[in-house]
Biopython code that builds the backbone (N, CA, C, O; Angstrom):
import numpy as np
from Bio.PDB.StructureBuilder import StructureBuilder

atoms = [
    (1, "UNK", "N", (0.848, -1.186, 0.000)),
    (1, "UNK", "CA", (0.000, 0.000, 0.000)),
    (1, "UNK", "C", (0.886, 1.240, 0.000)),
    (1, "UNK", "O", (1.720, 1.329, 0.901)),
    (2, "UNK", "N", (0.805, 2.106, -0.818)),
    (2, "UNK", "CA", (1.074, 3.226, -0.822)),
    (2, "UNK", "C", (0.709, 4.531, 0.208)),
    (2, "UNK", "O", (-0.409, 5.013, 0.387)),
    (3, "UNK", "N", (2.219, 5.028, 0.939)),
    (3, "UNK", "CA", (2.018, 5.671, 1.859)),
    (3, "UNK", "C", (1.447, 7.367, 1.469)),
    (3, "UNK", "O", (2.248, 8.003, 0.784)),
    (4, "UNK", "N", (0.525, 7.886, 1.746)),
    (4, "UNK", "CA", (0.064, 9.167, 1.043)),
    (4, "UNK", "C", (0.675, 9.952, 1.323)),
    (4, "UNK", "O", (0.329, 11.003, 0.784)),
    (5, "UNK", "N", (2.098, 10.098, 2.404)),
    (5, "UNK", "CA", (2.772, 10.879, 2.332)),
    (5, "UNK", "C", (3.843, 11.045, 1.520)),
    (5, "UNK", "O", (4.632, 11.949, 1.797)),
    (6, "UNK", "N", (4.097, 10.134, 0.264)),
    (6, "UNK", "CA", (4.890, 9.939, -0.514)),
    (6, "UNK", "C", (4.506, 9.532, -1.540)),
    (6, "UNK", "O", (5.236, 9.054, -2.408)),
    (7, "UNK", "N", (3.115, 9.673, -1.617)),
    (7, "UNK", "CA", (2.797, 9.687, -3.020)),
    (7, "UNK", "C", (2.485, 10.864, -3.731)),
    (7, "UNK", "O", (1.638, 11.689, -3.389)),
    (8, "UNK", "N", (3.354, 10.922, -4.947)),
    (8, "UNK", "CA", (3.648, 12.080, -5.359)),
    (8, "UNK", "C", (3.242, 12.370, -6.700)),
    (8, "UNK", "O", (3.756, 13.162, -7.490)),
    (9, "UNK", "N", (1.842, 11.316, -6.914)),
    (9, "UNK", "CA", (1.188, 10.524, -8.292)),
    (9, "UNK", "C", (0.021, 11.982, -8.841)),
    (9, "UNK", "O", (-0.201, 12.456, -9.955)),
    (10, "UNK", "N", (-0.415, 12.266, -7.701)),
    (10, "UNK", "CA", (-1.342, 13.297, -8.069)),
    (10, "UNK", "C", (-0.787, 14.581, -7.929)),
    (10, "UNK", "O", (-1.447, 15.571, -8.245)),
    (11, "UNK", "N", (-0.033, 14.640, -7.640)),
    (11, "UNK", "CA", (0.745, 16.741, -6.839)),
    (11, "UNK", "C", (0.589, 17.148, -8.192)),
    (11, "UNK", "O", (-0.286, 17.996, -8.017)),
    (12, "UNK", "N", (0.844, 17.157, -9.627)),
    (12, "UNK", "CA", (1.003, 18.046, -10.797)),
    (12, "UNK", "C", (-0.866, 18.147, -10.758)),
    (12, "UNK", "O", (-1.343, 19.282, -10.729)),
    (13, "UNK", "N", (-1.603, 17.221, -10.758)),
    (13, "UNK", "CA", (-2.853, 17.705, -10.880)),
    (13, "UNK", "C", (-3.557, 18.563, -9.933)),
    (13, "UNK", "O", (-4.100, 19.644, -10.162)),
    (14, "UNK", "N", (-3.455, 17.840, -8.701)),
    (14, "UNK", "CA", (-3.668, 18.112, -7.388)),
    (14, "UNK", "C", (-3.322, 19.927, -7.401)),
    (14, "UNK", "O", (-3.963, 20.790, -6.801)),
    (15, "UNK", "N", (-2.398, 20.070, -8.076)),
    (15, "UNK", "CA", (-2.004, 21.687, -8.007)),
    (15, "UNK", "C", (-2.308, 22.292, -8.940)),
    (15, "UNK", "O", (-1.977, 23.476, -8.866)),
    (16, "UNK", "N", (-2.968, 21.919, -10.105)),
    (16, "UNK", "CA", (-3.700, 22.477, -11.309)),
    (16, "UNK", "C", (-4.766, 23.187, -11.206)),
    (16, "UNK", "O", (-5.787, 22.535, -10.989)),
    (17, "UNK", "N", (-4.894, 24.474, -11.299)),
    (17, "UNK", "CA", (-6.361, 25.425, -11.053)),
    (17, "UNK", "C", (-7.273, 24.465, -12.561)),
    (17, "UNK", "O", (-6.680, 23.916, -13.490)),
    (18, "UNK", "N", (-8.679, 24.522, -12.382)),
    (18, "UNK", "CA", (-9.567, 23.949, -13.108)),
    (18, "UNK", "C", (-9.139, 24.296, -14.452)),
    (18, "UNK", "O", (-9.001, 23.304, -15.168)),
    (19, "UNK", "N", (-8.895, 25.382, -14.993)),
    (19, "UNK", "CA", (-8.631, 26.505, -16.411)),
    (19, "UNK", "C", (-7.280, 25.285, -17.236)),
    (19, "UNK", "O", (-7.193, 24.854, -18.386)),
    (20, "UNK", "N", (-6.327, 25.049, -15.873)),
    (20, "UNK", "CA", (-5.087, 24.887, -16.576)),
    (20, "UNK", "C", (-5.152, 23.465, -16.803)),
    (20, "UNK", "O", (-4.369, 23.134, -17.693)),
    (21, "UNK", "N", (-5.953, 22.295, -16.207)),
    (21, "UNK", "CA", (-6.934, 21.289, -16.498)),
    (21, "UNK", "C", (-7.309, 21.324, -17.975)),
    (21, "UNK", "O", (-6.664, 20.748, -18.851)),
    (22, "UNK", "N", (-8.106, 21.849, -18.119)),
    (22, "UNK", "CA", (-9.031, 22.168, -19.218)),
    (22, "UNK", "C", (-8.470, 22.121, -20.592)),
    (22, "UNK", "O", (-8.582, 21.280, -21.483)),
    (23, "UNK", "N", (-7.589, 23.688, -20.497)),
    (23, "UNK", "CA", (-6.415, 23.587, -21.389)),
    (23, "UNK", "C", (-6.025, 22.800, -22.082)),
    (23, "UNK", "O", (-6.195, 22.630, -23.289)),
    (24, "UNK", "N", (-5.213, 22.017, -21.014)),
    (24, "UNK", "CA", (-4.285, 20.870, -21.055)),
    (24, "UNK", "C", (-5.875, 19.784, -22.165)),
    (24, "UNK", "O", (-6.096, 19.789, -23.376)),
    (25, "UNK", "N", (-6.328, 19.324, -21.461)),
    (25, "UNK", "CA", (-7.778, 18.354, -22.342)),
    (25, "UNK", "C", (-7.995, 19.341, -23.861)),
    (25, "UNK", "O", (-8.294, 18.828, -24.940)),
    (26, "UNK", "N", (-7.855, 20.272, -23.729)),
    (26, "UNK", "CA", (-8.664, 20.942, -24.957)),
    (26, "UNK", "C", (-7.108, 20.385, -26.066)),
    (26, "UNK", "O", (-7.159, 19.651, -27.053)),
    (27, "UNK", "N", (-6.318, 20.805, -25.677)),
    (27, "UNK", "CA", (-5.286, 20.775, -26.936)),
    (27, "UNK", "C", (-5.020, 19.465, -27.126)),
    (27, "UNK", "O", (-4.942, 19.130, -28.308)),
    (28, "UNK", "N", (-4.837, 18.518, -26.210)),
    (28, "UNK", "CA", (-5.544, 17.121, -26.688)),
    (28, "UNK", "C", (-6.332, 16.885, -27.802)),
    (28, "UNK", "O", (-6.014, 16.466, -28.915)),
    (29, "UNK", "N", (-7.411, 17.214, -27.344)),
    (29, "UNK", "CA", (-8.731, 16.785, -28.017)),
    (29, "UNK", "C", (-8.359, 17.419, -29.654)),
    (29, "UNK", "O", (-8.532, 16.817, -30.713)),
    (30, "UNK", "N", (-7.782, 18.860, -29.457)),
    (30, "UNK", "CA", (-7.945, 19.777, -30.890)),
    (30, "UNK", "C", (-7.261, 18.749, -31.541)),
    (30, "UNK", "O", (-7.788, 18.282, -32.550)),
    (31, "UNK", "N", (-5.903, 18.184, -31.060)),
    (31, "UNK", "CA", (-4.892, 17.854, -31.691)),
    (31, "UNK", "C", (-5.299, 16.316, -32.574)),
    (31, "UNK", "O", (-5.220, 16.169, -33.793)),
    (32, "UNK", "N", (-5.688, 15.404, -31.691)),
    (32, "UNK", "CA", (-6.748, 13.839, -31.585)),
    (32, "UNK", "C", (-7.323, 14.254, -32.612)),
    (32, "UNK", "O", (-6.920, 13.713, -33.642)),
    (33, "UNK", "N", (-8.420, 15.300, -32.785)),
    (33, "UNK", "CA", (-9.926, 15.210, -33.509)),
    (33, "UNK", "C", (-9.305, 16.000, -34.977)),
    (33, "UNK", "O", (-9.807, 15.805, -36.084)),
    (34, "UNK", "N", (-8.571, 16.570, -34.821)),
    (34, "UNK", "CA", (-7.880, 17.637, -36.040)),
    (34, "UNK", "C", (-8.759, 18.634, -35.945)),
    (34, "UNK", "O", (-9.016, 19.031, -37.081)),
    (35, "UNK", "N", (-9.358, 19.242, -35.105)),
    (35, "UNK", "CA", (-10.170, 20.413, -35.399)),
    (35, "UNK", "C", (-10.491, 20.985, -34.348)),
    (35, "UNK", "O", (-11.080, 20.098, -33.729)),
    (36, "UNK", "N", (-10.496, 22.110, -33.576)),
    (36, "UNK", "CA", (-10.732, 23.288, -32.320)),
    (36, "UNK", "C", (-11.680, 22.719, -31.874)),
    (36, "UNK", "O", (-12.736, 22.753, -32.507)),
    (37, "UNK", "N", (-11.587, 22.022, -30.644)),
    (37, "UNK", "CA", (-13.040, 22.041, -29.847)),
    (37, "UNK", "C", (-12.884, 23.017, -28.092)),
    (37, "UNK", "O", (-11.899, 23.365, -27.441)),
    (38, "UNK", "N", (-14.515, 23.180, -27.844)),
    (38, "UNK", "CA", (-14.396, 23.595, -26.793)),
    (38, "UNK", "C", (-14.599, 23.121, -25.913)),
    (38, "UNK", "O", (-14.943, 21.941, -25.857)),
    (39, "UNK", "N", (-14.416, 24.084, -24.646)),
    (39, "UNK", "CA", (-15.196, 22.825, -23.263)),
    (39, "UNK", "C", (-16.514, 22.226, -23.133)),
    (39, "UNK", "O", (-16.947, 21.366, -22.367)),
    (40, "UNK", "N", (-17.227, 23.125, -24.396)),
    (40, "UNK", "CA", (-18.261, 22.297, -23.748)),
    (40, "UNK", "C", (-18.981, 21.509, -24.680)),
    (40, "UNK", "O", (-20.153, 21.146, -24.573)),
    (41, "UNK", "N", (-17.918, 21.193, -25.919)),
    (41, "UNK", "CA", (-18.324, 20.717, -27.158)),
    (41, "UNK", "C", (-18.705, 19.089, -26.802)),
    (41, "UNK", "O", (-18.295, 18.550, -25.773)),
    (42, "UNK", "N", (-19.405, 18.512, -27.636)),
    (42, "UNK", "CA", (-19.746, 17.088, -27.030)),
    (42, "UNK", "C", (-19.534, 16.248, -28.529)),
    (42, "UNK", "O", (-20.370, 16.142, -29.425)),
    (43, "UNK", "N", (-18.151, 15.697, -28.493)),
    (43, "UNK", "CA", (-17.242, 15.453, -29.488)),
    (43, "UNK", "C", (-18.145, 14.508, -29.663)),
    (43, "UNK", "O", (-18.757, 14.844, -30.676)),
    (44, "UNK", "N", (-18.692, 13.271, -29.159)),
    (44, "UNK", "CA", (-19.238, 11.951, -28.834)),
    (44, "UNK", "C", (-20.644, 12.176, -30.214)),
    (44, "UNK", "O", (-20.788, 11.450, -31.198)),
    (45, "UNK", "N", (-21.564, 13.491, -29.807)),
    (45, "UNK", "CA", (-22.761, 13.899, -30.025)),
    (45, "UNK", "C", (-21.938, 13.970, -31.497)),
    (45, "UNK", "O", (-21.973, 13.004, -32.259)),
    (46, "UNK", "N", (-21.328, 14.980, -31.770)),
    (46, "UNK", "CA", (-20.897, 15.538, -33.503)),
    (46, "UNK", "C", (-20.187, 14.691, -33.619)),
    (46, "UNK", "O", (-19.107, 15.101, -34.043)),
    (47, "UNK", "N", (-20.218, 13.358, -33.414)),
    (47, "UNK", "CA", (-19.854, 12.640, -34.367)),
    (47, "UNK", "C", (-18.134, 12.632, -34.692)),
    (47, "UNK", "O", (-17.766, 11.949, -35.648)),
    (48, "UNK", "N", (-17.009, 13.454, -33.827)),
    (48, "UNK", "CA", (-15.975, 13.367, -34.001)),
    (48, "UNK", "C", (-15.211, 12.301, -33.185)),
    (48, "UNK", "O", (-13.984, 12.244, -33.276)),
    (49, "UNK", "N", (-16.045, 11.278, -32.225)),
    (49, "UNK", "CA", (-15.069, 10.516, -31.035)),
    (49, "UNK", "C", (-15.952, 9.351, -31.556)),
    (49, "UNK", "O", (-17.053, 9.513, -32.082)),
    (50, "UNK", "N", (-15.092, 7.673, -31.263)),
    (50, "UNK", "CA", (-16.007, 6.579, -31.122)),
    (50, "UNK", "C", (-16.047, 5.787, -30.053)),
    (50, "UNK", "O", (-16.226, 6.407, -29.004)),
    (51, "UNK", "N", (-15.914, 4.304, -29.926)),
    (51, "UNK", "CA", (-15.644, 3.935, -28.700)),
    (51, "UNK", "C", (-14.086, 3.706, -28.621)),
    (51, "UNK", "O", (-13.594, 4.045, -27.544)),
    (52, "UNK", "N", (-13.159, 3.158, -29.625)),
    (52, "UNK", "CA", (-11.991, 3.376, -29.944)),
    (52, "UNK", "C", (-11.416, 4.675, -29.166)),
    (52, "UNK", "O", (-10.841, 4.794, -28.084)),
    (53, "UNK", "N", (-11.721, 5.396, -29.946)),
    (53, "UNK", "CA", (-11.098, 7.082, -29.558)),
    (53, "UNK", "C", (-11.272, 7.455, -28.100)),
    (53, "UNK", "O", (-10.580, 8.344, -27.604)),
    (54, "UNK", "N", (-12.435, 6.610, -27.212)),
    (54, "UNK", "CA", (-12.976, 6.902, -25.958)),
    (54, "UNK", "C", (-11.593, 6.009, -25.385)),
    (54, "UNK", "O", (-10.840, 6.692, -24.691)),
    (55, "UNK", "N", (-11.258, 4.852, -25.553)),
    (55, "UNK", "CA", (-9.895, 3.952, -24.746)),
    (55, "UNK", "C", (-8.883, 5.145, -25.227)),
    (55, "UNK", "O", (-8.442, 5.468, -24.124)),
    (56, "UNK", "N", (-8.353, 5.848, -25.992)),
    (56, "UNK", "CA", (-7.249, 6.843, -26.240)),
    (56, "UNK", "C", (-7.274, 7.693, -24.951)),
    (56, "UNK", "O", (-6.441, 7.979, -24.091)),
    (57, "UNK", "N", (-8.780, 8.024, -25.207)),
    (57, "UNK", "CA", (-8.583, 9.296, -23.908)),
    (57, "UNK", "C", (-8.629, 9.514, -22.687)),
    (57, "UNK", "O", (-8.370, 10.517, -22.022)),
    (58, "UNK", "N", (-9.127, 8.069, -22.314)),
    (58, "UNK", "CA", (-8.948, 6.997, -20.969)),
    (58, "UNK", "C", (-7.260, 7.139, -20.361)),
    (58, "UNK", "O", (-6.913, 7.588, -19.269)),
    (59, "UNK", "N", (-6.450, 6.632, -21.392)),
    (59, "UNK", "CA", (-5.200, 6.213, -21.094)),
    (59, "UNK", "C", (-4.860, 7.964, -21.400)),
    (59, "UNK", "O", (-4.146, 8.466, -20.531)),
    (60, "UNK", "N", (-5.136, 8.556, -22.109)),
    (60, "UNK", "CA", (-4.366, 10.194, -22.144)),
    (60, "UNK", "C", (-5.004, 10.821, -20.256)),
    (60, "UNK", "O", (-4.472, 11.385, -19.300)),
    (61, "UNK", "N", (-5.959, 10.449, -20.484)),
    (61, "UNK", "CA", (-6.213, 11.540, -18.992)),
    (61, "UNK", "C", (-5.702, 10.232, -17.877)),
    (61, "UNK", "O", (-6.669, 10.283, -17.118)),
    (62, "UNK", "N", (-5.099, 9.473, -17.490)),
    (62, "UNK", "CA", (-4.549, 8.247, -16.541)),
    (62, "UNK", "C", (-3.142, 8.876, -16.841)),
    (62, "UNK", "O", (-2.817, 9.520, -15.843)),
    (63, "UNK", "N", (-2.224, 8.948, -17.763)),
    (63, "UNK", "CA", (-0.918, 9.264, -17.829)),
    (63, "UNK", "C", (-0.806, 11.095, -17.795)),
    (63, "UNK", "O", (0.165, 11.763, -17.438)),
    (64, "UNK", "N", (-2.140, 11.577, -18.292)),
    (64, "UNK", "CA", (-1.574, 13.088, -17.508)),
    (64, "UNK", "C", (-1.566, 13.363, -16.809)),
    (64, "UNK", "O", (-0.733, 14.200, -16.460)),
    (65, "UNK", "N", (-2.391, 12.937, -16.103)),
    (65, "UNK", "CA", (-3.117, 13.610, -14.562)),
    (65, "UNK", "C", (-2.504, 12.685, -13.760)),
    (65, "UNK", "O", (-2.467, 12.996, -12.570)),
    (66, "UNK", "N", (-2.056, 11.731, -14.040)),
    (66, "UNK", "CA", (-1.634, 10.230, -12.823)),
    (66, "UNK", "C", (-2.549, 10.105, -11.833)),
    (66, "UNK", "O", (-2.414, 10.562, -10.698)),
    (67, "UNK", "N", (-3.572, 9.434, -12.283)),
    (67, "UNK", "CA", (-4.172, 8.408, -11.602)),
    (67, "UNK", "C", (-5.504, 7.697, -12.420)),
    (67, "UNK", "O", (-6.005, 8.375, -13.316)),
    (68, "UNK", "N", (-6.067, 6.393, -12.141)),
    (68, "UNK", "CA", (-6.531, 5.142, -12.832)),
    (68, "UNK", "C", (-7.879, 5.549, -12.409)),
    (68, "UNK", "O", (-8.516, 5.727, -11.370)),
    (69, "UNK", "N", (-8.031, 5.618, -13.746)),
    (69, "UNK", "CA", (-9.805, 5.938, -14.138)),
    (69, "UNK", "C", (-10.530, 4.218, -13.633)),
    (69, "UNK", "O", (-10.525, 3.298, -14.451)),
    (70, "UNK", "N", (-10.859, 4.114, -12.814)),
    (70, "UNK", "CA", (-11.436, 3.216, -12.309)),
    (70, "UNK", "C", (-13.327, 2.695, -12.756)),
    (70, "UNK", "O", (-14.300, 3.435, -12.900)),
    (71, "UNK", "N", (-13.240, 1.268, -12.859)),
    (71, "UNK", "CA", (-14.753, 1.076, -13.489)),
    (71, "UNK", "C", (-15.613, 1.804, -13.720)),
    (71, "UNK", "O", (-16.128, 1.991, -14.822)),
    (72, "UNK", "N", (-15.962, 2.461, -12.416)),
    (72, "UNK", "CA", (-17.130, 2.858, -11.801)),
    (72, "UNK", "C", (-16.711, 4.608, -12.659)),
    (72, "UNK", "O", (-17.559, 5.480, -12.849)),
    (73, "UNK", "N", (-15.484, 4.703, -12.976)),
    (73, "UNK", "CA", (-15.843, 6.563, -13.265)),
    (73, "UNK", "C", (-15.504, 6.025, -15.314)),
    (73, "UNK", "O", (-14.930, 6.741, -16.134)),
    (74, "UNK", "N", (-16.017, 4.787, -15.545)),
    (74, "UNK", "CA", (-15.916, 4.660, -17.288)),
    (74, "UNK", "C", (-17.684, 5.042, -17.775)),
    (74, "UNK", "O", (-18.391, 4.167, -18.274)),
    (75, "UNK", "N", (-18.033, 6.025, -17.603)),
    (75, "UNK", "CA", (-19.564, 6.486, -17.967)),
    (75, "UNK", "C", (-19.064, 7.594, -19.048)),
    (75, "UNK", "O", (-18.517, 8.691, -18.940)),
    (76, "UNK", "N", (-19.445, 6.908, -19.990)),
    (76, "UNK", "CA", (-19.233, 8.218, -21.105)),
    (76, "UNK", "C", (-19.580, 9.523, -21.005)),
    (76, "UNK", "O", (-19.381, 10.360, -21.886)),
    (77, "UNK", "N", (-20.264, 9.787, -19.610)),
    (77, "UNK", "CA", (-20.318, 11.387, -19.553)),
    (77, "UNK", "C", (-19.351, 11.863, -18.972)),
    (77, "UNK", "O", (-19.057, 13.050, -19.113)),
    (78, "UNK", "N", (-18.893, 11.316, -18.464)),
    (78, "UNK", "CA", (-17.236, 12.031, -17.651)),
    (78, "UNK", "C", (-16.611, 12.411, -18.563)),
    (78, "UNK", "O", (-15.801, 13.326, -18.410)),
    (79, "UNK", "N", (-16.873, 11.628, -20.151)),
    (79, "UNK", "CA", (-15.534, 12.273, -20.825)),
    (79, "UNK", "C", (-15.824, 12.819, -22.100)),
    (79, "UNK", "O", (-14.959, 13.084, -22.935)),
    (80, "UNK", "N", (-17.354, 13.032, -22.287)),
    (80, "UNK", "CA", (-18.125, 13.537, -23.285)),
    (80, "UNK", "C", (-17.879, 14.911, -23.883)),
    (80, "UNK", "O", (-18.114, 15.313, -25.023)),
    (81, "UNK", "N", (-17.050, 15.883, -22.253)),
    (81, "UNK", "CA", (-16.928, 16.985, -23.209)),
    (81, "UNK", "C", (-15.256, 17.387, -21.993)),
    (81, "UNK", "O", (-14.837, 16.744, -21.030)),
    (82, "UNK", "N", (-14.683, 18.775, -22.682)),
    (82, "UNK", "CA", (-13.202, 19.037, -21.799)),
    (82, "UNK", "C", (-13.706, 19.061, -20.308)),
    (82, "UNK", "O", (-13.143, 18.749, -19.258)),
    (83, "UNK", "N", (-14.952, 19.537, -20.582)),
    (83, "UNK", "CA", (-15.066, 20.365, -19.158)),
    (83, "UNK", "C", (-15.594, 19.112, -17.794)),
    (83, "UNK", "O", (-15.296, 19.123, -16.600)),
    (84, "UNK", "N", (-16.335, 18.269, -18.464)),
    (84, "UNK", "CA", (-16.655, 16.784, -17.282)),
    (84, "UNK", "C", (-15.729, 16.051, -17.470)),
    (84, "UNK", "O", (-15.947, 14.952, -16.960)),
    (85, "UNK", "N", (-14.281, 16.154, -18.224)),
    (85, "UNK", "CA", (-13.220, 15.464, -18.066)),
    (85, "UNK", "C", (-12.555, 16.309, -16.820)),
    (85, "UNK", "O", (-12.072, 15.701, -15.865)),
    (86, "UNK", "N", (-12.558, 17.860, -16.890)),
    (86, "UNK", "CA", (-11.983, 18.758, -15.909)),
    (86, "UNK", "C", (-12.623, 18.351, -14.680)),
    (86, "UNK", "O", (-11.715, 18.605, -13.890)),
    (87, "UNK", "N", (-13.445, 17.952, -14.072)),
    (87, "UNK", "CA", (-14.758, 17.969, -13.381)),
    (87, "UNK", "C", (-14.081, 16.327, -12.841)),
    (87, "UNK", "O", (-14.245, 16.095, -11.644)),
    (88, "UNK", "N", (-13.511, 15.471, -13.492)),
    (88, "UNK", "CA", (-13.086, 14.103, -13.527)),
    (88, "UNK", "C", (-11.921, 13.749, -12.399)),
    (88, "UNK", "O", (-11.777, 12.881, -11.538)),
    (89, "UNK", "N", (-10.949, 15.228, -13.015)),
    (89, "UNK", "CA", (-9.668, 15.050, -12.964)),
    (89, "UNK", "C", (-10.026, 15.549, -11.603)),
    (89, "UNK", "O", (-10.025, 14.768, -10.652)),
    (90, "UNK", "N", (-10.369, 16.968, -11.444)),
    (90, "UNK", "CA", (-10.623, 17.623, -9.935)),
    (90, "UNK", "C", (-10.979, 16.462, -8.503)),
    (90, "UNK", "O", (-10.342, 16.327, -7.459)),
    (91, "UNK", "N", (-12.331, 15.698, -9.010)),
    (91, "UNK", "CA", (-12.480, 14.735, -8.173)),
    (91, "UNK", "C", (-11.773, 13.719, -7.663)),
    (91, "UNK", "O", (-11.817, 13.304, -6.505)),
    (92, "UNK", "N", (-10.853, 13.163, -8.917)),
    (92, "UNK", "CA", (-10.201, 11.906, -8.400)),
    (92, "UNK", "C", (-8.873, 12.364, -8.001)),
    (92, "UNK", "O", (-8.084, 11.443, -7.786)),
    (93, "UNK", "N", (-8.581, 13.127, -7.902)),
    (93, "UNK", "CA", (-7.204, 14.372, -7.272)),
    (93, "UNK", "C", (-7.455, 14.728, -6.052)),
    (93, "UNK", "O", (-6.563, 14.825, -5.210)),
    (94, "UNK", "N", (-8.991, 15.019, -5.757)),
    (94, "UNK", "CA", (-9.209, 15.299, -4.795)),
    (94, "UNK", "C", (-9.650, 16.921, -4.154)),
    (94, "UNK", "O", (-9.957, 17.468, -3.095)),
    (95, "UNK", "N", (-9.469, 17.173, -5.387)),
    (95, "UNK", "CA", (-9.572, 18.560, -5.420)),
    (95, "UNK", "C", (-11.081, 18.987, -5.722)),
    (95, "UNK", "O", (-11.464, 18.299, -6.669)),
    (96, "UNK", "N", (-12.019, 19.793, -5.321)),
    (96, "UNK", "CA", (-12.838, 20.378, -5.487)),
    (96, "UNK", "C", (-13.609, 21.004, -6.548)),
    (96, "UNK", "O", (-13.320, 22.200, -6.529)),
    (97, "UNK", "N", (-14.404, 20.775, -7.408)),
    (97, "UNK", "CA", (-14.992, 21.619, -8.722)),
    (97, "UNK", "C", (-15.296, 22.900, -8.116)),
    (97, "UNK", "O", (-16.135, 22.894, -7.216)),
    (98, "UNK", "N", (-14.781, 23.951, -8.437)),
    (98, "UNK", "CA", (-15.686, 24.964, -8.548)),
    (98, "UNK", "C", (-17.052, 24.887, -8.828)),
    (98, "UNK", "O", (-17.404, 23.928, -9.515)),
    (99, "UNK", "N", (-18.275, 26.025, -8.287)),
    (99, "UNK", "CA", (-19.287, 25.948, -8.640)),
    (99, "UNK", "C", (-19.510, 26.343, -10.092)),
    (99, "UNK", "O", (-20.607, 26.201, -10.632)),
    (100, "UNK", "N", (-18.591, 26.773, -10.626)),
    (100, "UNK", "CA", (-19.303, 27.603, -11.756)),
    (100, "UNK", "C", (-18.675, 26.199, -12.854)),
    (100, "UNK", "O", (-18.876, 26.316, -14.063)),
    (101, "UNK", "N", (-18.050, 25.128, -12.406)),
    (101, "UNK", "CA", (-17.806, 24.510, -13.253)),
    (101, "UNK", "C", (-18.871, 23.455, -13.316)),
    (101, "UNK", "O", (-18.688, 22.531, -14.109)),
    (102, "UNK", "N", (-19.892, 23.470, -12.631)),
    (102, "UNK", "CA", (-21.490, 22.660, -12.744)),
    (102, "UNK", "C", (-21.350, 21.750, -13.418)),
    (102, "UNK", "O", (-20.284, 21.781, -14.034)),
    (103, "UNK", "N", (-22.318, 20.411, -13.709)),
    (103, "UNK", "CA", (-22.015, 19.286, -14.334)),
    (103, "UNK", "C", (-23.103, 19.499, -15.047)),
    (103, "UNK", "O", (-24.128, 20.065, -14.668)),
    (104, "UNK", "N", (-22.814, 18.916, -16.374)),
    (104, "UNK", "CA", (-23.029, 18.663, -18.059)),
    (104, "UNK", "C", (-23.262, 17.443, -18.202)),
    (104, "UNK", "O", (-23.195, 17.055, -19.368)),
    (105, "UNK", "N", (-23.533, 16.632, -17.378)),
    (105, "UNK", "CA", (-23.917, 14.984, -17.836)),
    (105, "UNK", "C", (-24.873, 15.234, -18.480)),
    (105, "UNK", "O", (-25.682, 16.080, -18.099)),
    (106, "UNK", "N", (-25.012, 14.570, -19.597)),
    (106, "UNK", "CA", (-25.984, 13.848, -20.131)),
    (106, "UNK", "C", (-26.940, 12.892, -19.609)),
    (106, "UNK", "O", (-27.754, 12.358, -20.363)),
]
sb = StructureBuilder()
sb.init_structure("model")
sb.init_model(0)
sb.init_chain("A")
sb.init_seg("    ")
for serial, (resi, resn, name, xyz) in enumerate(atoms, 1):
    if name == "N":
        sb.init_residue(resn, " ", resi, " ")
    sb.init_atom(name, np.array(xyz, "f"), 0.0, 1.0, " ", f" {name:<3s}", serial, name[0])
structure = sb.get_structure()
């Protein structure tokens, strides 16, 4: 078991304001999809993401953020748009959503 005083898996996220989160997912996504999306675009809906492209961005947000998207958080709305991926990362970090970052589930 990993001692939490030395785990040092989450500190780059853990210290990420929501914005710089986001960011980070958006130029992803632009880069992945070939085309500008926003936070609150729903790549899934227009037809630019499949289920394929959904395992890419599984393993992209697990190796950026460091830490394991676990069963229970694989609901395609967590990762439907930047901003419930931001909303993703905050939680399993441990860190807090802002209110104004409200949830967009579908």
């Amino acid at each position: 078991m990993t001692n939490p005083a030395h785990d040092t898996r989450n500190t780059a996220a853990a210290r990420a304001v929501p914005e710089d989160i986001t960011r980070v997912v958006i130029e992803f996504l632009t880069a992945a999809l070939h085309r500008p999306v926003g936070p609150d675009d729903d790549y899934f809906a227009l037809g630019l993401a499949n289920s394929l492209f959904a395992l890419e961005l599984v393993t992209f947000v697990e190796r950026t953020f460091r830490f394991t998207v676990e069963v229970e958080d694989l609901d395609v709305a967590s990762f439907r748009t930047a901003g419930n991926i931001t909303r993703l990362v905050l939680r399993k970090t441990g860190e807090a959503a802002p209110a104004d970052l409200g949830d967009d589930r579908v």
